[in-house]
Structure formats: C-alpha cells, structure tokens
N, C-alpha and C positions, 0 to 999 in steps of 0.2 A: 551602533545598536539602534534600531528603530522601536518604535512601540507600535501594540499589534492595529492592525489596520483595524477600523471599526471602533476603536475603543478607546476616543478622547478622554484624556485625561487619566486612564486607568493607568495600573502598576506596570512599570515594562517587564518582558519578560526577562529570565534569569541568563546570566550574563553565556550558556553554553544552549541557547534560544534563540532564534533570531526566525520572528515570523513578516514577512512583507505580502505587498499584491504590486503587480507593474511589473518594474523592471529587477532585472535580479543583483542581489547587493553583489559589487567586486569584491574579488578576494585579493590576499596579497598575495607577493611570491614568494615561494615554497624555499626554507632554505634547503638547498640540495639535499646534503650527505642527511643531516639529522632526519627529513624528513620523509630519505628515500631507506633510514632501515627502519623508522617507525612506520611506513604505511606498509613492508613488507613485512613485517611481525604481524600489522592487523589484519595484513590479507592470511595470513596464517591460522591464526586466530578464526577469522571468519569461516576456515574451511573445515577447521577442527566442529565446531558449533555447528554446521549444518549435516556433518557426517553423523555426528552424535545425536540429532533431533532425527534424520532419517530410519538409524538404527531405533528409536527408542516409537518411532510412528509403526512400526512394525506389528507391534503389540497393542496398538490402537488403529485398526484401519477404520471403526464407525467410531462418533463421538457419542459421549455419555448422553443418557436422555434426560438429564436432570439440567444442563445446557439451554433445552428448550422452555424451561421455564423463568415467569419474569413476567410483571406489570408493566413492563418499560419499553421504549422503542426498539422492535426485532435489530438486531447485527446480522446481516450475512458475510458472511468470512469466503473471499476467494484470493486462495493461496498463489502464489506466483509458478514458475513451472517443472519440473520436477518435486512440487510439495505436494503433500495431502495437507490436508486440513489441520492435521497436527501441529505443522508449523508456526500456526498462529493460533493454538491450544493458550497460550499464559497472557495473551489477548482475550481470547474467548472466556477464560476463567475470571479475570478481574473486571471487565465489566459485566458476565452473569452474575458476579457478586454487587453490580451495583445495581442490578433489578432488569436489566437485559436480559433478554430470551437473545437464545443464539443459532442461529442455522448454520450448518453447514451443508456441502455438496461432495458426500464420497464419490458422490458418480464422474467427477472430474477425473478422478484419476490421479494421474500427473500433470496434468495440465497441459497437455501434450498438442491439442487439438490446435486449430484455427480459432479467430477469437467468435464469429460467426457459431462454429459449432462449438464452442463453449456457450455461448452466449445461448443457444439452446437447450443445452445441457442444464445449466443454470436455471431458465425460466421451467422446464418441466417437473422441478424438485422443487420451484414453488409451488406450482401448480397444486403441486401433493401437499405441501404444509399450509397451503392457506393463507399464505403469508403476504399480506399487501401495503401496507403502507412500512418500511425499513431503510436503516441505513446499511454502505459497504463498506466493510472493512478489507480493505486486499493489499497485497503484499506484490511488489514487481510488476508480474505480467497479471494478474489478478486483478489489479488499476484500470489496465484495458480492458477486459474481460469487462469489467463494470461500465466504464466509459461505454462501449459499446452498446450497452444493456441502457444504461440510461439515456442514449440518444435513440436506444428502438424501444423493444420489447416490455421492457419492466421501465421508462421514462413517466409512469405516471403512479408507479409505485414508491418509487426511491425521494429520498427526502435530502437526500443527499453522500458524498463518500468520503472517506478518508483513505489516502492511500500510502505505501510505506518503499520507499527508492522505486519509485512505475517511472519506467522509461517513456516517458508520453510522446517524447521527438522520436524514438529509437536507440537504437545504442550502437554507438560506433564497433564496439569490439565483436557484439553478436556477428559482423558481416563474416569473420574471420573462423567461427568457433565451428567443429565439424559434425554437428549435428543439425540437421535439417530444422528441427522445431525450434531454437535457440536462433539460430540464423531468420527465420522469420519476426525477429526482434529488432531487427535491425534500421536502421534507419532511412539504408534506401529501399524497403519492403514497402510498398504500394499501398498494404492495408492497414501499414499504419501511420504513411504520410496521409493517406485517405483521415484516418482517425485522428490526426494532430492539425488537422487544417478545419475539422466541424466543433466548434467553439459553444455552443447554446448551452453547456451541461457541466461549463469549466468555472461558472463561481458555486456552482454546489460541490467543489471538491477541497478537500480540503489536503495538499502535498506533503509530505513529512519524508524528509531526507537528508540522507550522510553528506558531511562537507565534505568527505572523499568515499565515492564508492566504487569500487575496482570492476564493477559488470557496469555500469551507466557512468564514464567518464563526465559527460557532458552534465550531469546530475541532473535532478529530475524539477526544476522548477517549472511552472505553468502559469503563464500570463492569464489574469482572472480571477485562478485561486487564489486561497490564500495557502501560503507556503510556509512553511516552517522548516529550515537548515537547522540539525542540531551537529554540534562541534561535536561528531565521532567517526569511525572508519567503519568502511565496512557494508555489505550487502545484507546480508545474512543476519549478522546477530546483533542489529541494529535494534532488532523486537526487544530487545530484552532492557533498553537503555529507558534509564530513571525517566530523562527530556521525552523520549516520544512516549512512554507510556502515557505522562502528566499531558503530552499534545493530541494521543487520541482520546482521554478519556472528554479533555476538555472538549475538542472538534464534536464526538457525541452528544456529550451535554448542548452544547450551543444548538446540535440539529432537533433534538431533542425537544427542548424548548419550542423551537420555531416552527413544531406542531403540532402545538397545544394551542 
C-alpha cells in the first residue's frame, strides 16, 4: 500500500484504496477456481445493475433543474456509452448536496457518436448554460469524451476530471464486440491511440478504477494521473462503491480548492 502521491506525511488511504502516479502497482496471481466464480458472479451482478439503471433512466430522460444549483465548482457529468446521464444520477446527487451545481448533457444521447462529435455535442450545451470554469465527472467512454474536450475545445475551461473504469489505452475486448460504436473503443482504433499518446491534460485527471473490470481488462491506469484502484469488480456498478464515492468526492474538493 502506497500513500497518496502529493501528500507527505498524511494518513494513507484505507486498506480497499490504493491511489499511486508513475508506474502501476503489480498485482498478484489470481487464485484460479475461487477467483474465476467470484469475478463471474460480479460480472453478473454488474449486468443486473446496469439493466435496472437503464430501465429506471426511462423515467428520467432530462435531469431535475434543482441539479443546476450550487455556490460550488459546476460538475459536468458525461456518461460512458449506451448511458444517459442518469447513470451517474447518485454522483450527481451527492455532490449537488455538497454545494455543486451540476450539468448535464441529454443531447448525448447514448453516447453513441465519435468522440469528435461528442465533443461537440458537449461544448454547445455549454454554450447554452454559461458554463465556464468546471470540473468532469465521466464514466468509461465519458473519460474520452472529456480528455478530448480538454486538449481542444473546452481545455481552458476545465479545471480538471475525474474519471470512473475510462479505457484511456483502449480496450482489448471492444475489438471483438459486434457493435460498431463499442468496437471504436478499442485499442487498435486510431482515434484513440491518437488520444493516448497526447499527454498535456493527463495530471489534471484524476483515474478511479476496478481491480477487475470485465469491459477494460487492461484497466484503466494513466501515467501522470493520479490513479486510484479500488479492491472491487465490475464495470458498471462500481458508481455505487463507498471507495470511489469517498475518491470522487475527495478528487472534487482538491480541484476545487486549486481554484480559489
């Protein structure tokens, strides 16, 4: 266990935490059988959890306008792909209750697009809220979507991002998956070796991801960041874990701060 970079002398983190910058910490080896029916129980799990947040986003395709208020540093929330914005709804709620205003983007859709015309997308629904100095909160391909925003478009708004399992290298498994939009995730896709090789925008991010996550094998660490591995499974309904809640709320507060 390391203690978090930046922070001599402070308390380390809790023992199902583990935040580094550099190289990425080794893991041990997996014992087989135990570990091959628990990571397929939490791929299970993981699947249950994002059918039930699809179903339940139904009923919320725009978010509440009461979201948008808050003395505190805006949140823009961009969901990974096949989510709306709901997704990260109990994100959005706990730091609107710690004084953050929060944006979202229905016009993403599903997030279907290229990250290019996301990244469009995205900046014209600031346009419209006025919204200029903020941090990102994004989930999977949401990550990119921001990454991308913060080396063009919106790079002089953003204060910085948090992101939650963002395939930043790509993802091995995407090349295989039979949907066109999902396959452009992958790791030998052009635009986003393109976007894992432009470095200038990687220590304002700050990484938070599963020790096993069954869509980003390779898991999502970023030389630069600061990263944060929290000891759980899963894709999906990682949102909802004690560890990354206590690590975006903290990653906020720190950006927070440093623009004041």
């Amino acid at each position: 266990m390391t203690r978090p970079a930046g922070r001599p002398g402070g308390r380390p983190p809790s023992p199902s935490r583990h935040e580094t910058r550099g190289r990425e910490p080794q893991r041990g080896e997996p014992r087989r059988l135990r570990d091959a029916v628990r990571v397929a129980a939490a791929w299970a799990d993981d699947y249950r959890y994002i059918l039930g947040v699809q179903l339940r986003a139904r009923l919320a395709p725009e978010p509440p306008r009461e979201l948008l208020e808050g003395d505190r540093v805006p949140i823009l929330l961009l969901p990974g792909i096949y989510e709306s914005w709901y997704y990260l709804e109990p994100l959005a709620r706990l730091l609107n209750g710690r004084g953050h205003p929060v944006v979202a983007v229905p016009e993403l859709g599903r997030n279907v697009s290229g990250l290019a015309e996301s990244g469009r997308v995205v900046a014209a629904r600031l346009r419209v809220a006025g919204t200029r100095d903020l941090v990102v909160l994004g989930h999977s391909k949401g990550g990119l979507v921001g990454k991308e925003l913060m080396l063009g478009r919106l790079g002089d708004r953003v204060r910085g991002m948090v992101t939650i399992n963002t395939p930043f290298a790509g993802s091995t498994r995407a090349r295989w998956f039979p949907g066109g939009p999902v396959r452009a995730l992958s790791d030998r896709d052009l635009a986003i070796r393109d976007l894992s090789r432009r470095r200038d925008a990687d220590h304002r991010i700050v990484s938070i991801y599963a020790a096993f996550d069954p869509h980003v094998p390779g898991g999502s660490f970023l030389a630069g960041a600061r990263n944060v591995r929290v000891d759980a499974v899963g894709h999906f309904r990682i949102v909802g874990h004690p560890d990354v809640r206590r690590a975006v709320l903290d990653a906020v507060a720190r950006f927070d701060t440093a623009g004041t």
